[in-house]
C-alpha positions as a Markdown table, in Angstrom:
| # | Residue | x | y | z |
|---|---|---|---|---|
| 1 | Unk | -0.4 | 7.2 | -12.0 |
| 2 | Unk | 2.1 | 4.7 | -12.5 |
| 3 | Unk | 2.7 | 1.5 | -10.4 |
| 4 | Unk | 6.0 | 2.0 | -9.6 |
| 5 | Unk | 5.3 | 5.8 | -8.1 |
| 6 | Unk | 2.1 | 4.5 | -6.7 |
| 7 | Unk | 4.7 | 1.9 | -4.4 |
| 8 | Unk | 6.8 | 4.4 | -3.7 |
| 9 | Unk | 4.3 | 6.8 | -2.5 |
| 10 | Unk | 2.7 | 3.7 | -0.6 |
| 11 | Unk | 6.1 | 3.2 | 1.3 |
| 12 | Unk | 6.4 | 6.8 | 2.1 |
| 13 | Unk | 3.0 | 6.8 | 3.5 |
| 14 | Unk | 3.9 | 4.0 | 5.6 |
| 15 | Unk | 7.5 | 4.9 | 6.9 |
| 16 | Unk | 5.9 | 8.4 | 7.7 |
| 17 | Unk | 3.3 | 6.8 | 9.7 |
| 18 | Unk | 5.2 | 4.5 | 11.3 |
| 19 | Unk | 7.7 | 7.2 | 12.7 |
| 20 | Unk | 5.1 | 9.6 | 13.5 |
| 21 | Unk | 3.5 | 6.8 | 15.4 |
| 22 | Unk | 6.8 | 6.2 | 17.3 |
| 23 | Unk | 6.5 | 9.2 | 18.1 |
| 24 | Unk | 3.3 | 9.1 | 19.8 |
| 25 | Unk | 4.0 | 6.1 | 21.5 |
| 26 | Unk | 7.0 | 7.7 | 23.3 |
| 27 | Unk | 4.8 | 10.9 | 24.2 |
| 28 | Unk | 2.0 | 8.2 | 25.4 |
| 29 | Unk | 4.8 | 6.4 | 28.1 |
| 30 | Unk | 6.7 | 9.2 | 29.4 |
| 31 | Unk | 3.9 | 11.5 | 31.5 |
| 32 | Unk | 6.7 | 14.3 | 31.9 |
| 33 | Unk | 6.4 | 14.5 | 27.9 |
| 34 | Unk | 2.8 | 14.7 | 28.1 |
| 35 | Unk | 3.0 | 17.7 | 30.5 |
| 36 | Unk | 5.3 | 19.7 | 28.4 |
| 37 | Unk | 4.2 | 19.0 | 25.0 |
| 38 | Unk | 0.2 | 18.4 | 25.8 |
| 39 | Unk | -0.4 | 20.7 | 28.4 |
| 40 | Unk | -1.3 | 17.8 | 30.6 |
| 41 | Unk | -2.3 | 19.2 | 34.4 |
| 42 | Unk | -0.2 | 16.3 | 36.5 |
| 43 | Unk | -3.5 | 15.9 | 38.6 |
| 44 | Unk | -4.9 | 13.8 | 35.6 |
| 45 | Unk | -2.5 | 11.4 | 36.2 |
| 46 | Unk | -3.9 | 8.4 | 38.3 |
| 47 | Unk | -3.3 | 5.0 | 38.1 |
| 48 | Unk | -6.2 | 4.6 | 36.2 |
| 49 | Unk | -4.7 | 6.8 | 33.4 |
| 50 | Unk | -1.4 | 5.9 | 33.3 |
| 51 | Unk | -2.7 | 2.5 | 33.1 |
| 52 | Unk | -4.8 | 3.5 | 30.1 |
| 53 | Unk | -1.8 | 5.9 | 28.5 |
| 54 | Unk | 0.3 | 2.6 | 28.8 |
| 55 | Unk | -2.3 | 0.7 | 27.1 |
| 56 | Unk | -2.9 | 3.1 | 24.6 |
| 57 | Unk | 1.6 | 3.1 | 24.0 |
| 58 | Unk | 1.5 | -0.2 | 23.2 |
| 59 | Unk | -1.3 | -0.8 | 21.3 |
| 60 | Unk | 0.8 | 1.7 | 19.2 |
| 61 | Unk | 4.1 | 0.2 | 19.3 |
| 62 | Unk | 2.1 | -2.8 | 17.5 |
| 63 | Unk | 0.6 | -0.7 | 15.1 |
| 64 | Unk | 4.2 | 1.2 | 14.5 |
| 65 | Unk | 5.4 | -2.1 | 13.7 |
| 66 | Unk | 2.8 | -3.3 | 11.0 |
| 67 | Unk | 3.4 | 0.0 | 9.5 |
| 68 | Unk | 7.1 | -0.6 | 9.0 |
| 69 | Unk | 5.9 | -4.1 | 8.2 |
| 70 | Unk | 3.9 | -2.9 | 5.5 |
| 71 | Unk | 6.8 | -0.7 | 4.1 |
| 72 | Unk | 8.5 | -3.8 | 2.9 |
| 73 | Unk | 6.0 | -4.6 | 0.5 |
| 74 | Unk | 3.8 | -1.8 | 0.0 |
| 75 | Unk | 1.6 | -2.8 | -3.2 |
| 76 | Unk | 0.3 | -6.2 | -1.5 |
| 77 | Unk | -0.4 | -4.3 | 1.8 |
| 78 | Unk | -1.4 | -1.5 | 1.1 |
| 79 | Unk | -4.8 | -1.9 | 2.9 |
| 80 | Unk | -3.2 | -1.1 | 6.1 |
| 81 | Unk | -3.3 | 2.2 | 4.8 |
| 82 | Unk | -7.2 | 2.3 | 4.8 |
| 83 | Unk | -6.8 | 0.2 | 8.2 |
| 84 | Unk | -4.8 | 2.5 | 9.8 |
| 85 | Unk | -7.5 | 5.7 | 8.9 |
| 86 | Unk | -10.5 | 3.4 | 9.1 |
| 87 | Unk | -10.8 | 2.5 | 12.2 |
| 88 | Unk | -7.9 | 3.4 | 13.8 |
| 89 | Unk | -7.4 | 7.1 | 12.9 |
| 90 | Unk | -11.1 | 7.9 | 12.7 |
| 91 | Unk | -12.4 | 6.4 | 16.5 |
| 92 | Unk | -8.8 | 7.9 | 17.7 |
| 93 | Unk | -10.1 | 11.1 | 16.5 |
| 94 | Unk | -13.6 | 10.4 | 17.5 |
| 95 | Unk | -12.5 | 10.0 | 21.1 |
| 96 | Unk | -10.2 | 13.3 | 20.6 |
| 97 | Unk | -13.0 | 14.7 | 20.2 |
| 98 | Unk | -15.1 | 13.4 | 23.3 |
| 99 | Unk | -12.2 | 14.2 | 24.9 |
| 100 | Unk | -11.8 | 17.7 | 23.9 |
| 101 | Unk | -15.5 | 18.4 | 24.5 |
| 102 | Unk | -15.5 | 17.2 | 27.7 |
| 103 | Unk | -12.3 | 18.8 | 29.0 |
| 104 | Unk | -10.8 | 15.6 | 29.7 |
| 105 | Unk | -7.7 | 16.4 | 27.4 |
| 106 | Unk | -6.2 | 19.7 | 27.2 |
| 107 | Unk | -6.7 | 22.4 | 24.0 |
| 108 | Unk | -3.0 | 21.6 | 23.0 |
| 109 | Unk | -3.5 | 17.7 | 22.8 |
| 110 | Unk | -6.7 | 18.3 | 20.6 |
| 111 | Unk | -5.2 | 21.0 | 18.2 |
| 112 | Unk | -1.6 | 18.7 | 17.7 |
| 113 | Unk | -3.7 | 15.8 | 17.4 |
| 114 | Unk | -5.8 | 17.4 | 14.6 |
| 115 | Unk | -2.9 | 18.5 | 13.2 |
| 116 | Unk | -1.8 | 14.8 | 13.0 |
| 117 | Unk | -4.4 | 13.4 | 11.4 |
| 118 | Unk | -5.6 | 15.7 | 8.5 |
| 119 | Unk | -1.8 | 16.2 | 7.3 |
| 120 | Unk | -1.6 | 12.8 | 7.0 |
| 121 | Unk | -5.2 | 10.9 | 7.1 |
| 122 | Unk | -6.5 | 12.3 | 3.3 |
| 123 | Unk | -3.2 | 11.7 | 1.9 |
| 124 | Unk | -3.4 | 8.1 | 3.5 |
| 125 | Unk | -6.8 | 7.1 | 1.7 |
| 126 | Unk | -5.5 | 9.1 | -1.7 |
| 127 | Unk | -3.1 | 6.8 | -2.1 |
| 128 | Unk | -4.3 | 3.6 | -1.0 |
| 129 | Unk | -7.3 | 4.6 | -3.6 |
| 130 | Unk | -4.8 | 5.2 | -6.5 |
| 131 | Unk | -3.3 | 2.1 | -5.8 |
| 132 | Unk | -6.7 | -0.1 | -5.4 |
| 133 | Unk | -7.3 | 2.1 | -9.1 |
| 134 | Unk | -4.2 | 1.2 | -10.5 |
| 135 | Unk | -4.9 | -2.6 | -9.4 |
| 136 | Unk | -7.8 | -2.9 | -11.2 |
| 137 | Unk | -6.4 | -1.6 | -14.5 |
């Protein structure tokens, strides 16, 4: 694959994730959207949780903002990519999973959330390999 498509595919990657991301952080600070869109029973929602749904927002407000970061020059950092599956998407998912299994977060949270990261996760690390491929050549 050539360099130039492998930027361009980079950049997508990252402008994709970054807006999904916004997204999520929205959904993470407004409890009335977690209601309607997770499933959320309002009886969840203690101090405690908000507190930790608030957290959560703006740890991904940062991580919005690297990825829009990372957009501007794609080929050097690309390795947010692998960042943002490798740890990030992977122990999100892990505790989705906890979650799920425990009944601490609804079905609807766990199937959208799956839905989130496997249409976008393998793409994530097929590119950033291509790229670390292309690097090398």
């Amino acid at each position: 694959m050539k360099t130039e498509k492998i930027a361009v595919l980079l950049k997508i990657s990252m402008i994709v994730g970054g807006i999904v991301d916004s997204f999520m952080v929205i959904i993470f600070l407004t409890p009335i959207l977690r209601i309607l869109i997770f499933g959320e029973n309002p009886a969840v929602h203690t101090p405690q949780y908000e507190w930790s749904m608030r957290l959560l927002g703006s740890l991904g407000a940062a991580w919005t903002a690297l990825l829009f970061w990372a957009s501007k020059k794609p080929l050097e950092r690309k390795d947010i990519l692998f960042f943002t599956v490798f740890p990030l998407m992977f122990g999100a998912y892990a505790s989705t999973l906890y979650g799920f299994f425990t009944k601490a977060i609804s079905s609807r949270f766990f199937t959208l959330f799956t839905i989130i990261t496997f249409a976008h996760c393998p793409f994530f690390l097929y590119i950033w390999i291509k790229a670390n491929q292309s690097e090398k050549k």
